[in-house]
C-alpha positions as CSV (number, residue, x, y, z in Angstrom):
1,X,-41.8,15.2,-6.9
2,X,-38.8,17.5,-7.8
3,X,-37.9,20.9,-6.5
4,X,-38.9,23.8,-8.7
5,X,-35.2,25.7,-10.3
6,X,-36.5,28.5,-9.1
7,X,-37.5,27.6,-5.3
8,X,-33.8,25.6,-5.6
9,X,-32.3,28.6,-6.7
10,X,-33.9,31.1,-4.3
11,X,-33.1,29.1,-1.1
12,X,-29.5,28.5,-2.0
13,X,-29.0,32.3,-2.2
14,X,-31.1,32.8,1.3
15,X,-29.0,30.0,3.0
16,X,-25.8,31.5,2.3
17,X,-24.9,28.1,0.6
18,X,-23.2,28.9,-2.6
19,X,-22.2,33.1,-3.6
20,X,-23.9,34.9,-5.5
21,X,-21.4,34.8,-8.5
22,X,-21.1,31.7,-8.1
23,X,-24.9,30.9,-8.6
24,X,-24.8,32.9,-11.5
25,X,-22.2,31.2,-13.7
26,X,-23.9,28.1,-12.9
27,X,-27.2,29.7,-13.8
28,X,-25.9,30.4,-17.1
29,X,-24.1,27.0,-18.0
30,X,-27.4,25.5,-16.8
31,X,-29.2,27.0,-19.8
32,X,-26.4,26.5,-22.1
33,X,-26.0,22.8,-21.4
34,X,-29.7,22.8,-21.2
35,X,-29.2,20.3,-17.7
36,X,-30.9,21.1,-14.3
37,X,-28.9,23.7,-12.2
38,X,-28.5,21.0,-9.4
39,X,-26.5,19.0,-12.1
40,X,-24.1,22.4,-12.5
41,X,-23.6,23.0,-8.7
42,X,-22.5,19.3,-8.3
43,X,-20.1,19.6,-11.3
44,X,-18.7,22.6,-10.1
45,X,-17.8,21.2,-6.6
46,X,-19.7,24.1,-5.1
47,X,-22.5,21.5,-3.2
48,X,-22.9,17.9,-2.9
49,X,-25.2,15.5,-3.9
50,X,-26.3,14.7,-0.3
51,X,-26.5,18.9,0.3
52,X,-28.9,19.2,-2.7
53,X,-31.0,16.7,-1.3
54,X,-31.1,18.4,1.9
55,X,-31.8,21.5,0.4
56,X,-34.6,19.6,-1.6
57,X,-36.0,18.0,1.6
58,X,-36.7,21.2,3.0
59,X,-38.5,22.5,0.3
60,X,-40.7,20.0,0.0
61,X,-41.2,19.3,3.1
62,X,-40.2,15.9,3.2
63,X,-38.0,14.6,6.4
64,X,-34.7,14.3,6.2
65,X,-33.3,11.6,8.6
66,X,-29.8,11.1,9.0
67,X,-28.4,7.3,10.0
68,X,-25.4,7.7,10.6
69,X,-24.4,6.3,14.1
70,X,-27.8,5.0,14.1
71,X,-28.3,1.4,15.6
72,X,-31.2,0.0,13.4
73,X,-33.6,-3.2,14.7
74,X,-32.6,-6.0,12.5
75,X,-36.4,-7.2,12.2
76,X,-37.0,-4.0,10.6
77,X,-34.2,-3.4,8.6
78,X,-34.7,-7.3,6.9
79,X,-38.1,-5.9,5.7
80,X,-36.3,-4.9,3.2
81,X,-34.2,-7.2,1.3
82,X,-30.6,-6.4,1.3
83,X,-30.4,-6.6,-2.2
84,X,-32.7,-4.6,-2.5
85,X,-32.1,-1.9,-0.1
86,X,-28.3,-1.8,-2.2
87,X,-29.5,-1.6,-5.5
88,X,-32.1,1.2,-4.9
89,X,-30.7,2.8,-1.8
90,X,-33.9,2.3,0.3
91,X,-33.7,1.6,3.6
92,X,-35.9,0.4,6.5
93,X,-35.4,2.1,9.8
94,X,-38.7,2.7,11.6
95,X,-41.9,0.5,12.2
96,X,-45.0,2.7,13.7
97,X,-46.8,-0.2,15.5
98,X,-48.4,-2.4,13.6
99,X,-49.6,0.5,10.2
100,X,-46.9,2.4,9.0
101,X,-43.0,1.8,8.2
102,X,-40.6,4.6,7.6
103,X,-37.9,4.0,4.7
104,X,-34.4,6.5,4.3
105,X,-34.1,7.2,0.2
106,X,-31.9,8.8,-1.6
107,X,-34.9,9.2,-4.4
108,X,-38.3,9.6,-2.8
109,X,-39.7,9.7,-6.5
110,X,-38.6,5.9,-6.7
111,X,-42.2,4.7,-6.8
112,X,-42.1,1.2,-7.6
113,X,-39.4,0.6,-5.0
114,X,-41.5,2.5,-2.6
115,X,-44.8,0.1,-3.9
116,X,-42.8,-3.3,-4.0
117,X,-42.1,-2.7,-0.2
118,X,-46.1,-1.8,0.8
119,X,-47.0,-5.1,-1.2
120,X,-44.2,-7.3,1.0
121,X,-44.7,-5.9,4.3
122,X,-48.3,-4.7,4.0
123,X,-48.0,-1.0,5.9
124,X,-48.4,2.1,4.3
125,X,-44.9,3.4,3.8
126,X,-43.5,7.1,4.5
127,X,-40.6,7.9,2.6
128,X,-37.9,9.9,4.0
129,X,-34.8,11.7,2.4
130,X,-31.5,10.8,3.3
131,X,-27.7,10.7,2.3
132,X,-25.3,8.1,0.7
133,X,-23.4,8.1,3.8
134,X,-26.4,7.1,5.5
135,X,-27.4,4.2,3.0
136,X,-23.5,2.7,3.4
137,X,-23.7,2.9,7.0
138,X,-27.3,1.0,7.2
139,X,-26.2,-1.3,4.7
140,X,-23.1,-2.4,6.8
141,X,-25.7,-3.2,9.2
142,X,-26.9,-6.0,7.3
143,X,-23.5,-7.6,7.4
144,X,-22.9,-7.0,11.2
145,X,-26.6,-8.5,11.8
146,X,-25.9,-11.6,9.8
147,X,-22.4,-12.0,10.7
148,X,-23.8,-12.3,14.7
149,X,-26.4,-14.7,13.6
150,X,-24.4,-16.9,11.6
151,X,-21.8,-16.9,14.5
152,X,-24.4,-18.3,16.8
153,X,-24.9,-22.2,17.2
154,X,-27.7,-22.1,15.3
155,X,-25.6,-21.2,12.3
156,X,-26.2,-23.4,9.6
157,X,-30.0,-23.8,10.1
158,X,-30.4,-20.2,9.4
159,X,-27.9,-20.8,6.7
160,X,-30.1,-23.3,5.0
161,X,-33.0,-21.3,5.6
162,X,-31.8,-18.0,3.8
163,X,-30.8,-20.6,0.9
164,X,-34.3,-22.3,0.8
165,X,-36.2,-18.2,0.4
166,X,-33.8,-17.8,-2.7
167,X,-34.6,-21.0,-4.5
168,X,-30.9,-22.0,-3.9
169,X,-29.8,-25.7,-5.7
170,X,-26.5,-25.4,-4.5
171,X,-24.7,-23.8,-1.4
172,X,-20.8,-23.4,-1.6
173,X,-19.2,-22.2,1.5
174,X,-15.7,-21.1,0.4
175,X,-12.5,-20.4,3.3
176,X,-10.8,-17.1,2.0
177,X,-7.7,-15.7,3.4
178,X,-9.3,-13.6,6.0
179,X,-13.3,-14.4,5.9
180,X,-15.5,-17.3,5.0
181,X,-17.5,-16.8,1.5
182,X,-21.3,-18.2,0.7
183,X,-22.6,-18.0,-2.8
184,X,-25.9,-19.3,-3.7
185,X,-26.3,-20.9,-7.1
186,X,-29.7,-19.5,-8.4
187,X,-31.4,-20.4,-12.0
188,X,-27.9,-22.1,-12.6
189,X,-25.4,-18.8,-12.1
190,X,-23.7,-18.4,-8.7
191,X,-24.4,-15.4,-6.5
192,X,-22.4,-14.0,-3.7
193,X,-25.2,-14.6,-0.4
194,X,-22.8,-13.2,2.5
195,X,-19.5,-13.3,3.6
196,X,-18.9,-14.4,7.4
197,X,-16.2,-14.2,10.1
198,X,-13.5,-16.5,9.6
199,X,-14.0,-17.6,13.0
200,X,-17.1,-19.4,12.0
201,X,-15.6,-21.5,9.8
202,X,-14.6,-24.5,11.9
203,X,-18.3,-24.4,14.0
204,X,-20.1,-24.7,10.6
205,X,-17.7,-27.4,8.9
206,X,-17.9,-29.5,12.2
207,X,-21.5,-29.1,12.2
208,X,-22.1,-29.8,8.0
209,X,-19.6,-32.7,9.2
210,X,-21.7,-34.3,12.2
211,X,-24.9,-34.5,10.2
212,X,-23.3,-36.0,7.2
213,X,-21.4,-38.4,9.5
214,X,-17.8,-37.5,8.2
215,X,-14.6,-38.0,9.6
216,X,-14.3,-34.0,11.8
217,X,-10.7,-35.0,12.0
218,X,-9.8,-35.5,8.4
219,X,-9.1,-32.4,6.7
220,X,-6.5,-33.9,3.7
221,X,-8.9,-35.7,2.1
222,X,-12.1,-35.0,-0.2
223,X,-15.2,-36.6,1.8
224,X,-18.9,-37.1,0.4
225,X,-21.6,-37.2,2.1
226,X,-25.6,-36.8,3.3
227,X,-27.9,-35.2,5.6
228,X,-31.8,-34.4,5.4
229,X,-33.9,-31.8,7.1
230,X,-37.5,-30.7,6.8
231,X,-38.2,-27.0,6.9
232,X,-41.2,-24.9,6.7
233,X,-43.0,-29.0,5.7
234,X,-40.0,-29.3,2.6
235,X,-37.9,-32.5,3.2
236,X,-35.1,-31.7,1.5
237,X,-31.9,-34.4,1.0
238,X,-28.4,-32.4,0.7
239,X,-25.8,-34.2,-0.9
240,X,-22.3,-32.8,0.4
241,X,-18.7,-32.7,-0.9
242,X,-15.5,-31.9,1.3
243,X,-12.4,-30.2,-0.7
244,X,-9.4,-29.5,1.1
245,X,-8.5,-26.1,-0.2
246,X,-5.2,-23.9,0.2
247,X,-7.0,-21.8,3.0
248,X,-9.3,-24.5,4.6
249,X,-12.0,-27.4,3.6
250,X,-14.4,-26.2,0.6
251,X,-18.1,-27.5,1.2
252,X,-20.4,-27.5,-1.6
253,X,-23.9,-28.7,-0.3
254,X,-26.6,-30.2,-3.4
255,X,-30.1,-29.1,-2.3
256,X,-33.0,-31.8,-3.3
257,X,-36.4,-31.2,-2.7
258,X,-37.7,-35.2,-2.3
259,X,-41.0,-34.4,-3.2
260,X,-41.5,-34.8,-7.5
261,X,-45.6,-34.0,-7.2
262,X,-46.4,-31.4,-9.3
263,X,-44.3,-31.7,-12.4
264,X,-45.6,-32.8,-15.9
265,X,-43.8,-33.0,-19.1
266,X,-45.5,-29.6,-20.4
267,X,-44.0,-28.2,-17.4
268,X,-40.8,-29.0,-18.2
269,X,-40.6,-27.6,-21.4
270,X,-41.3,-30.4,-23.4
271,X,-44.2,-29.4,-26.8
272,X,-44.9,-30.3,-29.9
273,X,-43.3,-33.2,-31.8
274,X,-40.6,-33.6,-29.2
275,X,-43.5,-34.3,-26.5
276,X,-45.2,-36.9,-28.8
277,X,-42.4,-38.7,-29.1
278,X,-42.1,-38.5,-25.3
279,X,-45.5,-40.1,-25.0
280,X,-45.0,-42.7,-27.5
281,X,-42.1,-44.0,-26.0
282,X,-43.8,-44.4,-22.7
283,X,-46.5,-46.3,-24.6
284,X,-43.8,-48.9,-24.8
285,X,-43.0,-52.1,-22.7
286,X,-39.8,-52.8,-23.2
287,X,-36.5,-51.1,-24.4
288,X,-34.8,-48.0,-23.2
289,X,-34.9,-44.0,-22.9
290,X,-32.1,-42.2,-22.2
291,X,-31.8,-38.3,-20.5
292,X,-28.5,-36.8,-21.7
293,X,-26.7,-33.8,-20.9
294,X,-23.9,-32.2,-18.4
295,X,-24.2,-32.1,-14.5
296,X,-27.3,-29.3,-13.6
297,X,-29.1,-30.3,-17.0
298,X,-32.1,-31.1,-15.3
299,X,-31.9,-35.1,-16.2
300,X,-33.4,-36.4,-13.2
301,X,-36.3,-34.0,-12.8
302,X,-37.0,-35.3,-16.5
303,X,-36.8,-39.6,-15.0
304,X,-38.4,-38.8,-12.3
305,X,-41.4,-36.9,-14.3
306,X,-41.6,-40.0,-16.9
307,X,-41.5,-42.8,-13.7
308,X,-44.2,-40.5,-12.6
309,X,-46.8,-40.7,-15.5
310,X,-45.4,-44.4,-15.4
311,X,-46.4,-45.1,-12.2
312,X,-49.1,-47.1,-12.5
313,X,-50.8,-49.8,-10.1
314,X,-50.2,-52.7,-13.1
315,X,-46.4,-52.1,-12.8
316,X,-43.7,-53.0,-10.3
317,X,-40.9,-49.9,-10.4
318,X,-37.7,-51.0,-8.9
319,X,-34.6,-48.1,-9.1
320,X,-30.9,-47.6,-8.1
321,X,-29.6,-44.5,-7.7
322,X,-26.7,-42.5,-6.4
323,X,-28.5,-40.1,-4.2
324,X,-32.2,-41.0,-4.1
325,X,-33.1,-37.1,-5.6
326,X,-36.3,-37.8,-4.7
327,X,-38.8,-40.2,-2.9
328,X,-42.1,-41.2,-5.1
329,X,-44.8,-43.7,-3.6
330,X,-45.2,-47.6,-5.1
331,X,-41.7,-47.4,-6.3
332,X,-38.9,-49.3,-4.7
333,X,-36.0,-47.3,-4.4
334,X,-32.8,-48.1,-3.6
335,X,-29.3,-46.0,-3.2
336,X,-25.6,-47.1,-4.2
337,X,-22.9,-47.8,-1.6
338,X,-19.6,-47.0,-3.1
339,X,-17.8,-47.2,0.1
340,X,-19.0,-51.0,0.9
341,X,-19.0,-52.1,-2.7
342,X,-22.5,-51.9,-3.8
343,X,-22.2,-49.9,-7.3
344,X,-24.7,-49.6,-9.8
345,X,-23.9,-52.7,-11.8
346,X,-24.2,-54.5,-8.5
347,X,-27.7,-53.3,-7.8
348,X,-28.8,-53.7,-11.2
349,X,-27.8,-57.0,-11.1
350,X,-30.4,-57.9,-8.2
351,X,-33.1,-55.7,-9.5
352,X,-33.6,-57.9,-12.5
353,X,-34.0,-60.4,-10.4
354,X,-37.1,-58.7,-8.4
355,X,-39.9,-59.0,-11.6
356,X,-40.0,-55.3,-12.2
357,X,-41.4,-54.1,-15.3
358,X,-39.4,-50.9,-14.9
359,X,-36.3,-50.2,-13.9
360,X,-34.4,-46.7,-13.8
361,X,-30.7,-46.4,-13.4
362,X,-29.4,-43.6,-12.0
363,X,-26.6,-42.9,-14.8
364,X,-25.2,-45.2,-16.8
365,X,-21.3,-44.7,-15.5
366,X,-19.2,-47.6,-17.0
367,X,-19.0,-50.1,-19.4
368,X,-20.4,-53.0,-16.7
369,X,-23.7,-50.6,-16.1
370,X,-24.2,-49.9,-19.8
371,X,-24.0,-53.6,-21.1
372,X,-26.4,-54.7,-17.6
373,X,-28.6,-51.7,-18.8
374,X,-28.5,-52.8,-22.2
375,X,-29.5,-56.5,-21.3
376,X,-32.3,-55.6,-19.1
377,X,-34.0,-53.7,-22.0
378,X,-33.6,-56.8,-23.8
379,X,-34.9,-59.3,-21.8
380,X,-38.3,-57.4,-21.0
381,X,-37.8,-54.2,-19.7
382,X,-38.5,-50.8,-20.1
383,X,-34.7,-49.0,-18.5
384,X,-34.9,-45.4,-18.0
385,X,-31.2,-43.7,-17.2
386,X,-28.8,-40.8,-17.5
387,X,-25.6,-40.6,-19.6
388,X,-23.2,-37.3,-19.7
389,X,-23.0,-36.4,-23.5
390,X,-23.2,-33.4,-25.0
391,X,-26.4,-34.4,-27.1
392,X,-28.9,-36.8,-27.5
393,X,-27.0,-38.1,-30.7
394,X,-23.7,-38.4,-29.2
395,X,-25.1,-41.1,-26.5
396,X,-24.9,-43.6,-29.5
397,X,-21.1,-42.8,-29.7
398,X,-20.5,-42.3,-26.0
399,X,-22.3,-46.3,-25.6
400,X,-20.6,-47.6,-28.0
401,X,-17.4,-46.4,-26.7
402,X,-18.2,-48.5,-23.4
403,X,-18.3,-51.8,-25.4
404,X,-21.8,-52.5,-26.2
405,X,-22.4,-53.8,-30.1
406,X,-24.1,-51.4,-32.1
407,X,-26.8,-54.8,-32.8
408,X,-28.2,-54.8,-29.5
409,X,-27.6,-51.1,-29.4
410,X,-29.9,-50.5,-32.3
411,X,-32.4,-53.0,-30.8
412,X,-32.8,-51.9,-27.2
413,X,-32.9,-47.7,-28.0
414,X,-36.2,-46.4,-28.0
415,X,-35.8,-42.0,-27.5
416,X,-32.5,-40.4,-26.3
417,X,-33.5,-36.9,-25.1
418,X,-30.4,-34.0,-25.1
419,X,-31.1,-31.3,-22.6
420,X,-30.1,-28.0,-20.6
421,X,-31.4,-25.4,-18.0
422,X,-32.6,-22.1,-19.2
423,X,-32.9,-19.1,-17.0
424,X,-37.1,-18.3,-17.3
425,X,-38.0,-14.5,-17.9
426,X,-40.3,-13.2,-14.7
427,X,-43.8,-12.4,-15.3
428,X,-42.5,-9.1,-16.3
429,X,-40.5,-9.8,-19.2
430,X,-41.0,-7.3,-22.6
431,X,-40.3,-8.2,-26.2
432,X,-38.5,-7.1,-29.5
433,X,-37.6,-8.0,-32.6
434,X,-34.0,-9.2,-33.1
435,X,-31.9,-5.8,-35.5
436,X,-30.5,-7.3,-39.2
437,X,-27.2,-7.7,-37.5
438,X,-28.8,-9.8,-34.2
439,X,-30.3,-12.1,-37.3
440,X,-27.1,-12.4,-39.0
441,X,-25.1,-13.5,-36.2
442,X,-27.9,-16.4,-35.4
443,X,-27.5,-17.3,-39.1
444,X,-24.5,-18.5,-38.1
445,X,-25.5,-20.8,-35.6
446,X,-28.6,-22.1,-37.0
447,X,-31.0,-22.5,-40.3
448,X,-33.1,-19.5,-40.5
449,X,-35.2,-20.8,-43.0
450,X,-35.7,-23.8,-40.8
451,X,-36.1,-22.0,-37.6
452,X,-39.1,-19.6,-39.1
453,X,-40.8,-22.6,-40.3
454,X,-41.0,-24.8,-36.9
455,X,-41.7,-21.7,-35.6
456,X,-45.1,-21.2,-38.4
457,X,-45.5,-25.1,-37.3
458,X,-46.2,-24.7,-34.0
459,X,-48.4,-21.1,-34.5
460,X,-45.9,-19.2,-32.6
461,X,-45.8,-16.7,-35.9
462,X,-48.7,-16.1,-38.7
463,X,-48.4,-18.9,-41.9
464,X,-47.0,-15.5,-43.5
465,X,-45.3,-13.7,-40.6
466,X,-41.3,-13.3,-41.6
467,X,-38.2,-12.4,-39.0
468,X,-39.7,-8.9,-38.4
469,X,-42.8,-10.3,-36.6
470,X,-41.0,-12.8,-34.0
471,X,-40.7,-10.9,-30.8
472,X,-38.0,-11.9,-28.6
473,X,-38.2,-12.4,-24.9
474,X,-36.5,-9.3,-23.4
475,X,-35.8,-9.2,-19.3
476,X,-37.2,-6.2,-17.6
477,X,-36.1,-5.8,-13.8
478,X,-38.3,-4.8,-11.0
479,X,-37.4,-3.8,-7.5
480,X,-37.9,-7.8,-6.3
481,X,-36.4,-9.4,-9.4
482,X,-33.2,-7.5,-10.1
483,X,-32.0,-9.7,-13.0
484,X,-35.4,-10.1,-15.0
485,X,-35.4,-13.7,-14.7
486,X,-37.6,-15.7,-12.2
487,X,-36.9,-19.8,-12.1
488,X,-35.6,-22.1,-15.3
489,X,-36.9,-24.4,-18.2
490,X,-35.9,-26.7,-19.9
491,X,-34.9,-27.0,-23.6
492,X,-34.3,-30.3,-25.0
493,X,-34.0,-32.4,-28.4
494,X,-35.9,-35.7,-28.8
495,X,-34.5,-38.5,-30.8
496,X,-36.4,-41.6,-32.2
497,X,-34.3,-44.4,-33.0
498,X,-36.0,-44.7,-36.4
499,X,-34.9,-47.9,-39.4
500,X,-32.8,-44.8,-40.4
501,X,-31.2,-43.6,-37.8
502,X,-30.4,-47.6,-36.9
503,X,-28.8,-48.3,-40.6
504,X,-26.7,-45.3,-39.9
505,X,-25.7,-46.5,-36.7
506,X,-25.1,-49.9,-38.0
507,X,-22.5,-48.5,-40.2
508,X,-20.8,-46.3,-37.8
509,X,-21.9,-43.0,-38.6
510,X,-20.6,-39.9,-36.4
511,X,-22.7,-37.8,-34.6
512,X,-22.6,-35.2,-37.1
513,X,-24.5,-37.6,-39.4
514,X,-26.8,-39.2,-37.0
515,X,-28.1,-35.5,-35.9
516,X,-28.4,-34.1,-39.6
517,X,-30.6,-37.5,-40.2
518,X,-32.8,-37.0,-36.9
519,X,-33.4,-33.0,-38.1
520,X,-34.4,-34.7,-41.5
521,X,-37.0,-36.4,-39.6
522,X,-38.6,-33.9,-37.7
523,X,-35.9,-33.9,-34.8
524,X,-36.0,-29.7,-32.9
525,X,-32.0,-29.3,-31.9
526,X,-31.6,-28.3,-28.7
527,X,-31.0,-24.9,-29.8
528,X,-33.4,-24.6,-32.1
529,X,-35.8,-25.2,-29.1
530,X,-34.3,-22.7,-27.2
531,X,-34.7,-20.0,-29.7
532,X,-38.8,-21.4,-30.0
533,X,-39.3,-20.7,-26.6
534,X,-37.3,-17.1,-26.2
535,X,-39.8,-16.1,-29.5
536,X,-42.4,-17.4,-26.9
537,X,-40.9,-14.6,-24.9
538,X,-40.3,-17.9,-22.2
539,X,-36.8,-17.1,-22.4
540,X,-33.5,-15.1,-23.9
541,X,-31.8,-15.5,-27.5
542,X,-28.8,-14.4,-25.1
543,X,-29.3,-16.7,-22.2
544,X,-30.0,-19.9,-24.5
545,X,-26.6,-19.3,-26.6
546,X,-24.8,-18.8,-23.3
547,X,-25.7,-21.8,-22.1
548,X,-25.8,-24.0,-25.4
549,X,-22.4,-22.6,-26.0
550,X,-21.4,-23.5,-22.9
């Protein structure tokens, strides 16, 4: 609802507001610009942006509240997320009983702010004008309010709790010079949360300390350690890590939900030819299957998901791990001790003595672990583990670079499966086809010719269909998603060890030549999976070259 020019115009000149000359010179470069005379008089420095919108109040008939000064309940203000309230200057300020909230805007026409905030709260909602001094003061509030509840003991519950609502993996609090920093990592990129009083600093590292039984009075040192909670009927695990930094001790804290229910293969991300040969390799009684890819990747989610379908009542599952990410029924589970000298080659070592069928291994870390990893796939076992390479065929290189022969290599391999995180487009997402110089520049990265056919393969596109029909995932915001992206997926490559891939192996082929043979074969890259999915509109072109890049 906007104010007539006219009604604007005529109640300027009755208030006195702007002279009469004045009006008329702005009247005239109104119509010349051909922009809204509101647009002039705030050009022109003859009224503000918060004057017009009194001036429009009144007309209309709409409210206008000033906040300023105003001490706001903190229960209502958090209706609306802060976030929210900054991005689209809204803010909460009165609740009527239990039917009707009252919100401050600078833009009472923003409708699907105004309807995001009846579906979360569930009151009708009045809108009310206002100015941008009043939005900065309200949103200060936030800080204050948080700031006094993070100061109390009860700090780092409500710390963890505000995490946990975001979908948070990772919490870093960070000493600055004069305040305390907490950023949230969300869908993989970190977010500034809050910044807190420097003065809470030592009450929340002594607490995170205490419940991850750390020395409180080292502070030279890095420390690890481990707590768990339950909250809202989660039991989460959180790994911690200690840094001594120049201002104060760094904490990063690993959240790990320790219940794996729930996930399946097709949920992950895996389809296709690349799930097949998921399913074959589980088929399998012996050998080995390998997750690879950098810290965040998603490698355990994906064991964890195989032991799963695995687990059957036939089998005996025995694991060592370094944390246990997550507890699973009928599967013995058993965590590393660094610090008293139990390492993974020393529990692996015992497992094969405990008759299981399958074993996982958290990561394969040294040259001890890989040839004990090796040997168990040998002598009857299927081994499931984790290795840090940059794809699925560079784990050949990367074992072989930790002493084990490329015979038993060859022999004991089954599938080796490359993977990252992709940020997942909210329900919301639009779509578009990539411009001539968008296709060019992916021409450079992969096969286009290849990349239209897998996609024909699969019935993402028409037998026929060229570039011009693949619609691209595009992120649209909305008032509760601000970024267009809700959750992650996976994208991933899936290699066989096929007579092929073995003879090249055998002769000590790069990983250049080992991947060009595995595409040969049917092999999706990585990359080329990640594209698939953003022309399923699952995903970005943008977001799956930043992080394949990466």
């Amino acid at each position: 609802m906007r104010v007539d020019e006219n009604q604007l115009k005529q109640f300027v000149i009755d208030s006195g507001l702007v002279s009469n000359a004045d009006l008329v010179l702005a009247g005239e470069e109104s119509k010349t610009r051909k922009v809204s005379l509101s647009e002039v008089l705030i050009k022109r420095g003859l009224m503000s942006s918060d004057d017009i919108r009194r001036v429009e109040a009144y007309v209309l008939g709409i409210p206008f509240v000033s906040l300023i000064g105003e001490k706001i309940n903190f229960d209502v203000l958090s209706l609306v997320p802060e976030p929210i309230a900054r991005t689209r200057n809204i803010i909460a300020f009165k609740k009527n009983d239990d039917t009707s909230l009252e919100v401050a805007m600078l833009d009472t026409d923003d409708l699907p702010a105004i309807e995001f905030i009846r579906k979360k709260v569930g009151l009708k909602i009045l809108p009310r004008l206002t100015d941008g001094d009043s939005i900065k003061s309200a949103l200060l509030q936030y800080q204050k309010s948080l700031k006094e509840k993070f100061s109390a003991i009860k700090s780092l519950d409500a710390l963890l709790k505000h995490a946990l609502l975001q979908d948070a993996s990772d919490i870093h609090i960070e000493p600055q010079e004069k305040e305390l920093l907490v950023r949230y990592r969300i869908d993989g990129l970190l977010h500034d949360a809050m910044t807190l009083p420097q003065e809470a600093e030592a009450a929340i590292i002594a607490r995170i300390k205490v419940l991850s039984n750390l020395k409180l009075d080292e502070k030279r040192l890095p420390q690890d350690g481990r707590f768990k909670i339950e909250s809202d009927g989660q039991k989460l695990s959180l790994r911690v890590s200690v840094l001594p930094t120049y201002f104060g001790e760094k904490i990063v804290m690993r959240l790990l939900r320790e219940n794996a229910n729930g996930f399946t293969l097709d949920y992950l991300g895996f389809h296709g030819e690349n799930l097949e040969r998921i399913h074959a390799s589980l088929k399998l009684a012996v050998g080995m299957i390998l997750a690879t890819g950098p810290t965040g990747s998603g490698k355990s989610t994906t064991l964890y998901t195989l032991l799963d379908i695995l687990n059957t009542p036939d089998v005996n599952i025995s694991t060592i791990e370094d944390p246990i990410e997550y507890q699973m029924p009928r599967v013995n589970q058993t965590r590393v001790r660094p610090e008293i000298g139990f390492s993974f080659a020393d529990g692996l070592r015992t497992l094969v003595r405990q008759d299981p069928d399958i074993i996982m291994v958290g990561e394969i870390r040294d040259d001890e672990t890989a040839s004990l990893a090796i040997n168990a796939a040998l002598t009857g076992h299927l081994v499931l583990s984790t290795l840090h390479t940059n794809s699925a065929a560079g784990a050949m290189s990367r074992l072989l670079d930790m002493k084990v022969e490329s015979s038993l290599l060859v022999s004991t391999l089954s599938v080796i499966i490359g993977q990252r995180l992709v940020r997942r487009l909210s329900d919301s997402r639009g779509r578009r086809p990539l411009s001539a110089s968008e296709l060019a520049a992916l021409g450079k990265l992969l096969d286009l010719d290849r990349m239209l056919s897998l996609l024909r393969a699969e019935k993402v596109i028409g037998e026929k269909d060229d570039w011009k029909k693949v619609l691209f995932g595009v992120p649209k915001p909305t008032p509760d998603i601000l970024d267009g992206y809700k959750g992650h997926i996976g994208i991933y490559e899936v290699l066989t060890m096929t007579p092929s891939i073995r003879e090249l192996v055998m002769k000590g082929a790069n990983s250049s030549q080992i991947e060009a043979q595995a595409k040969k074969e049917g092999m999706m890259t990585m990359i080329e999976d990640g594209i698939f999915k953003a022309a399923q509109g699952i995903t970005t072109v943008e977001e799956v070259l930043r992080v394949v890049s990466g």
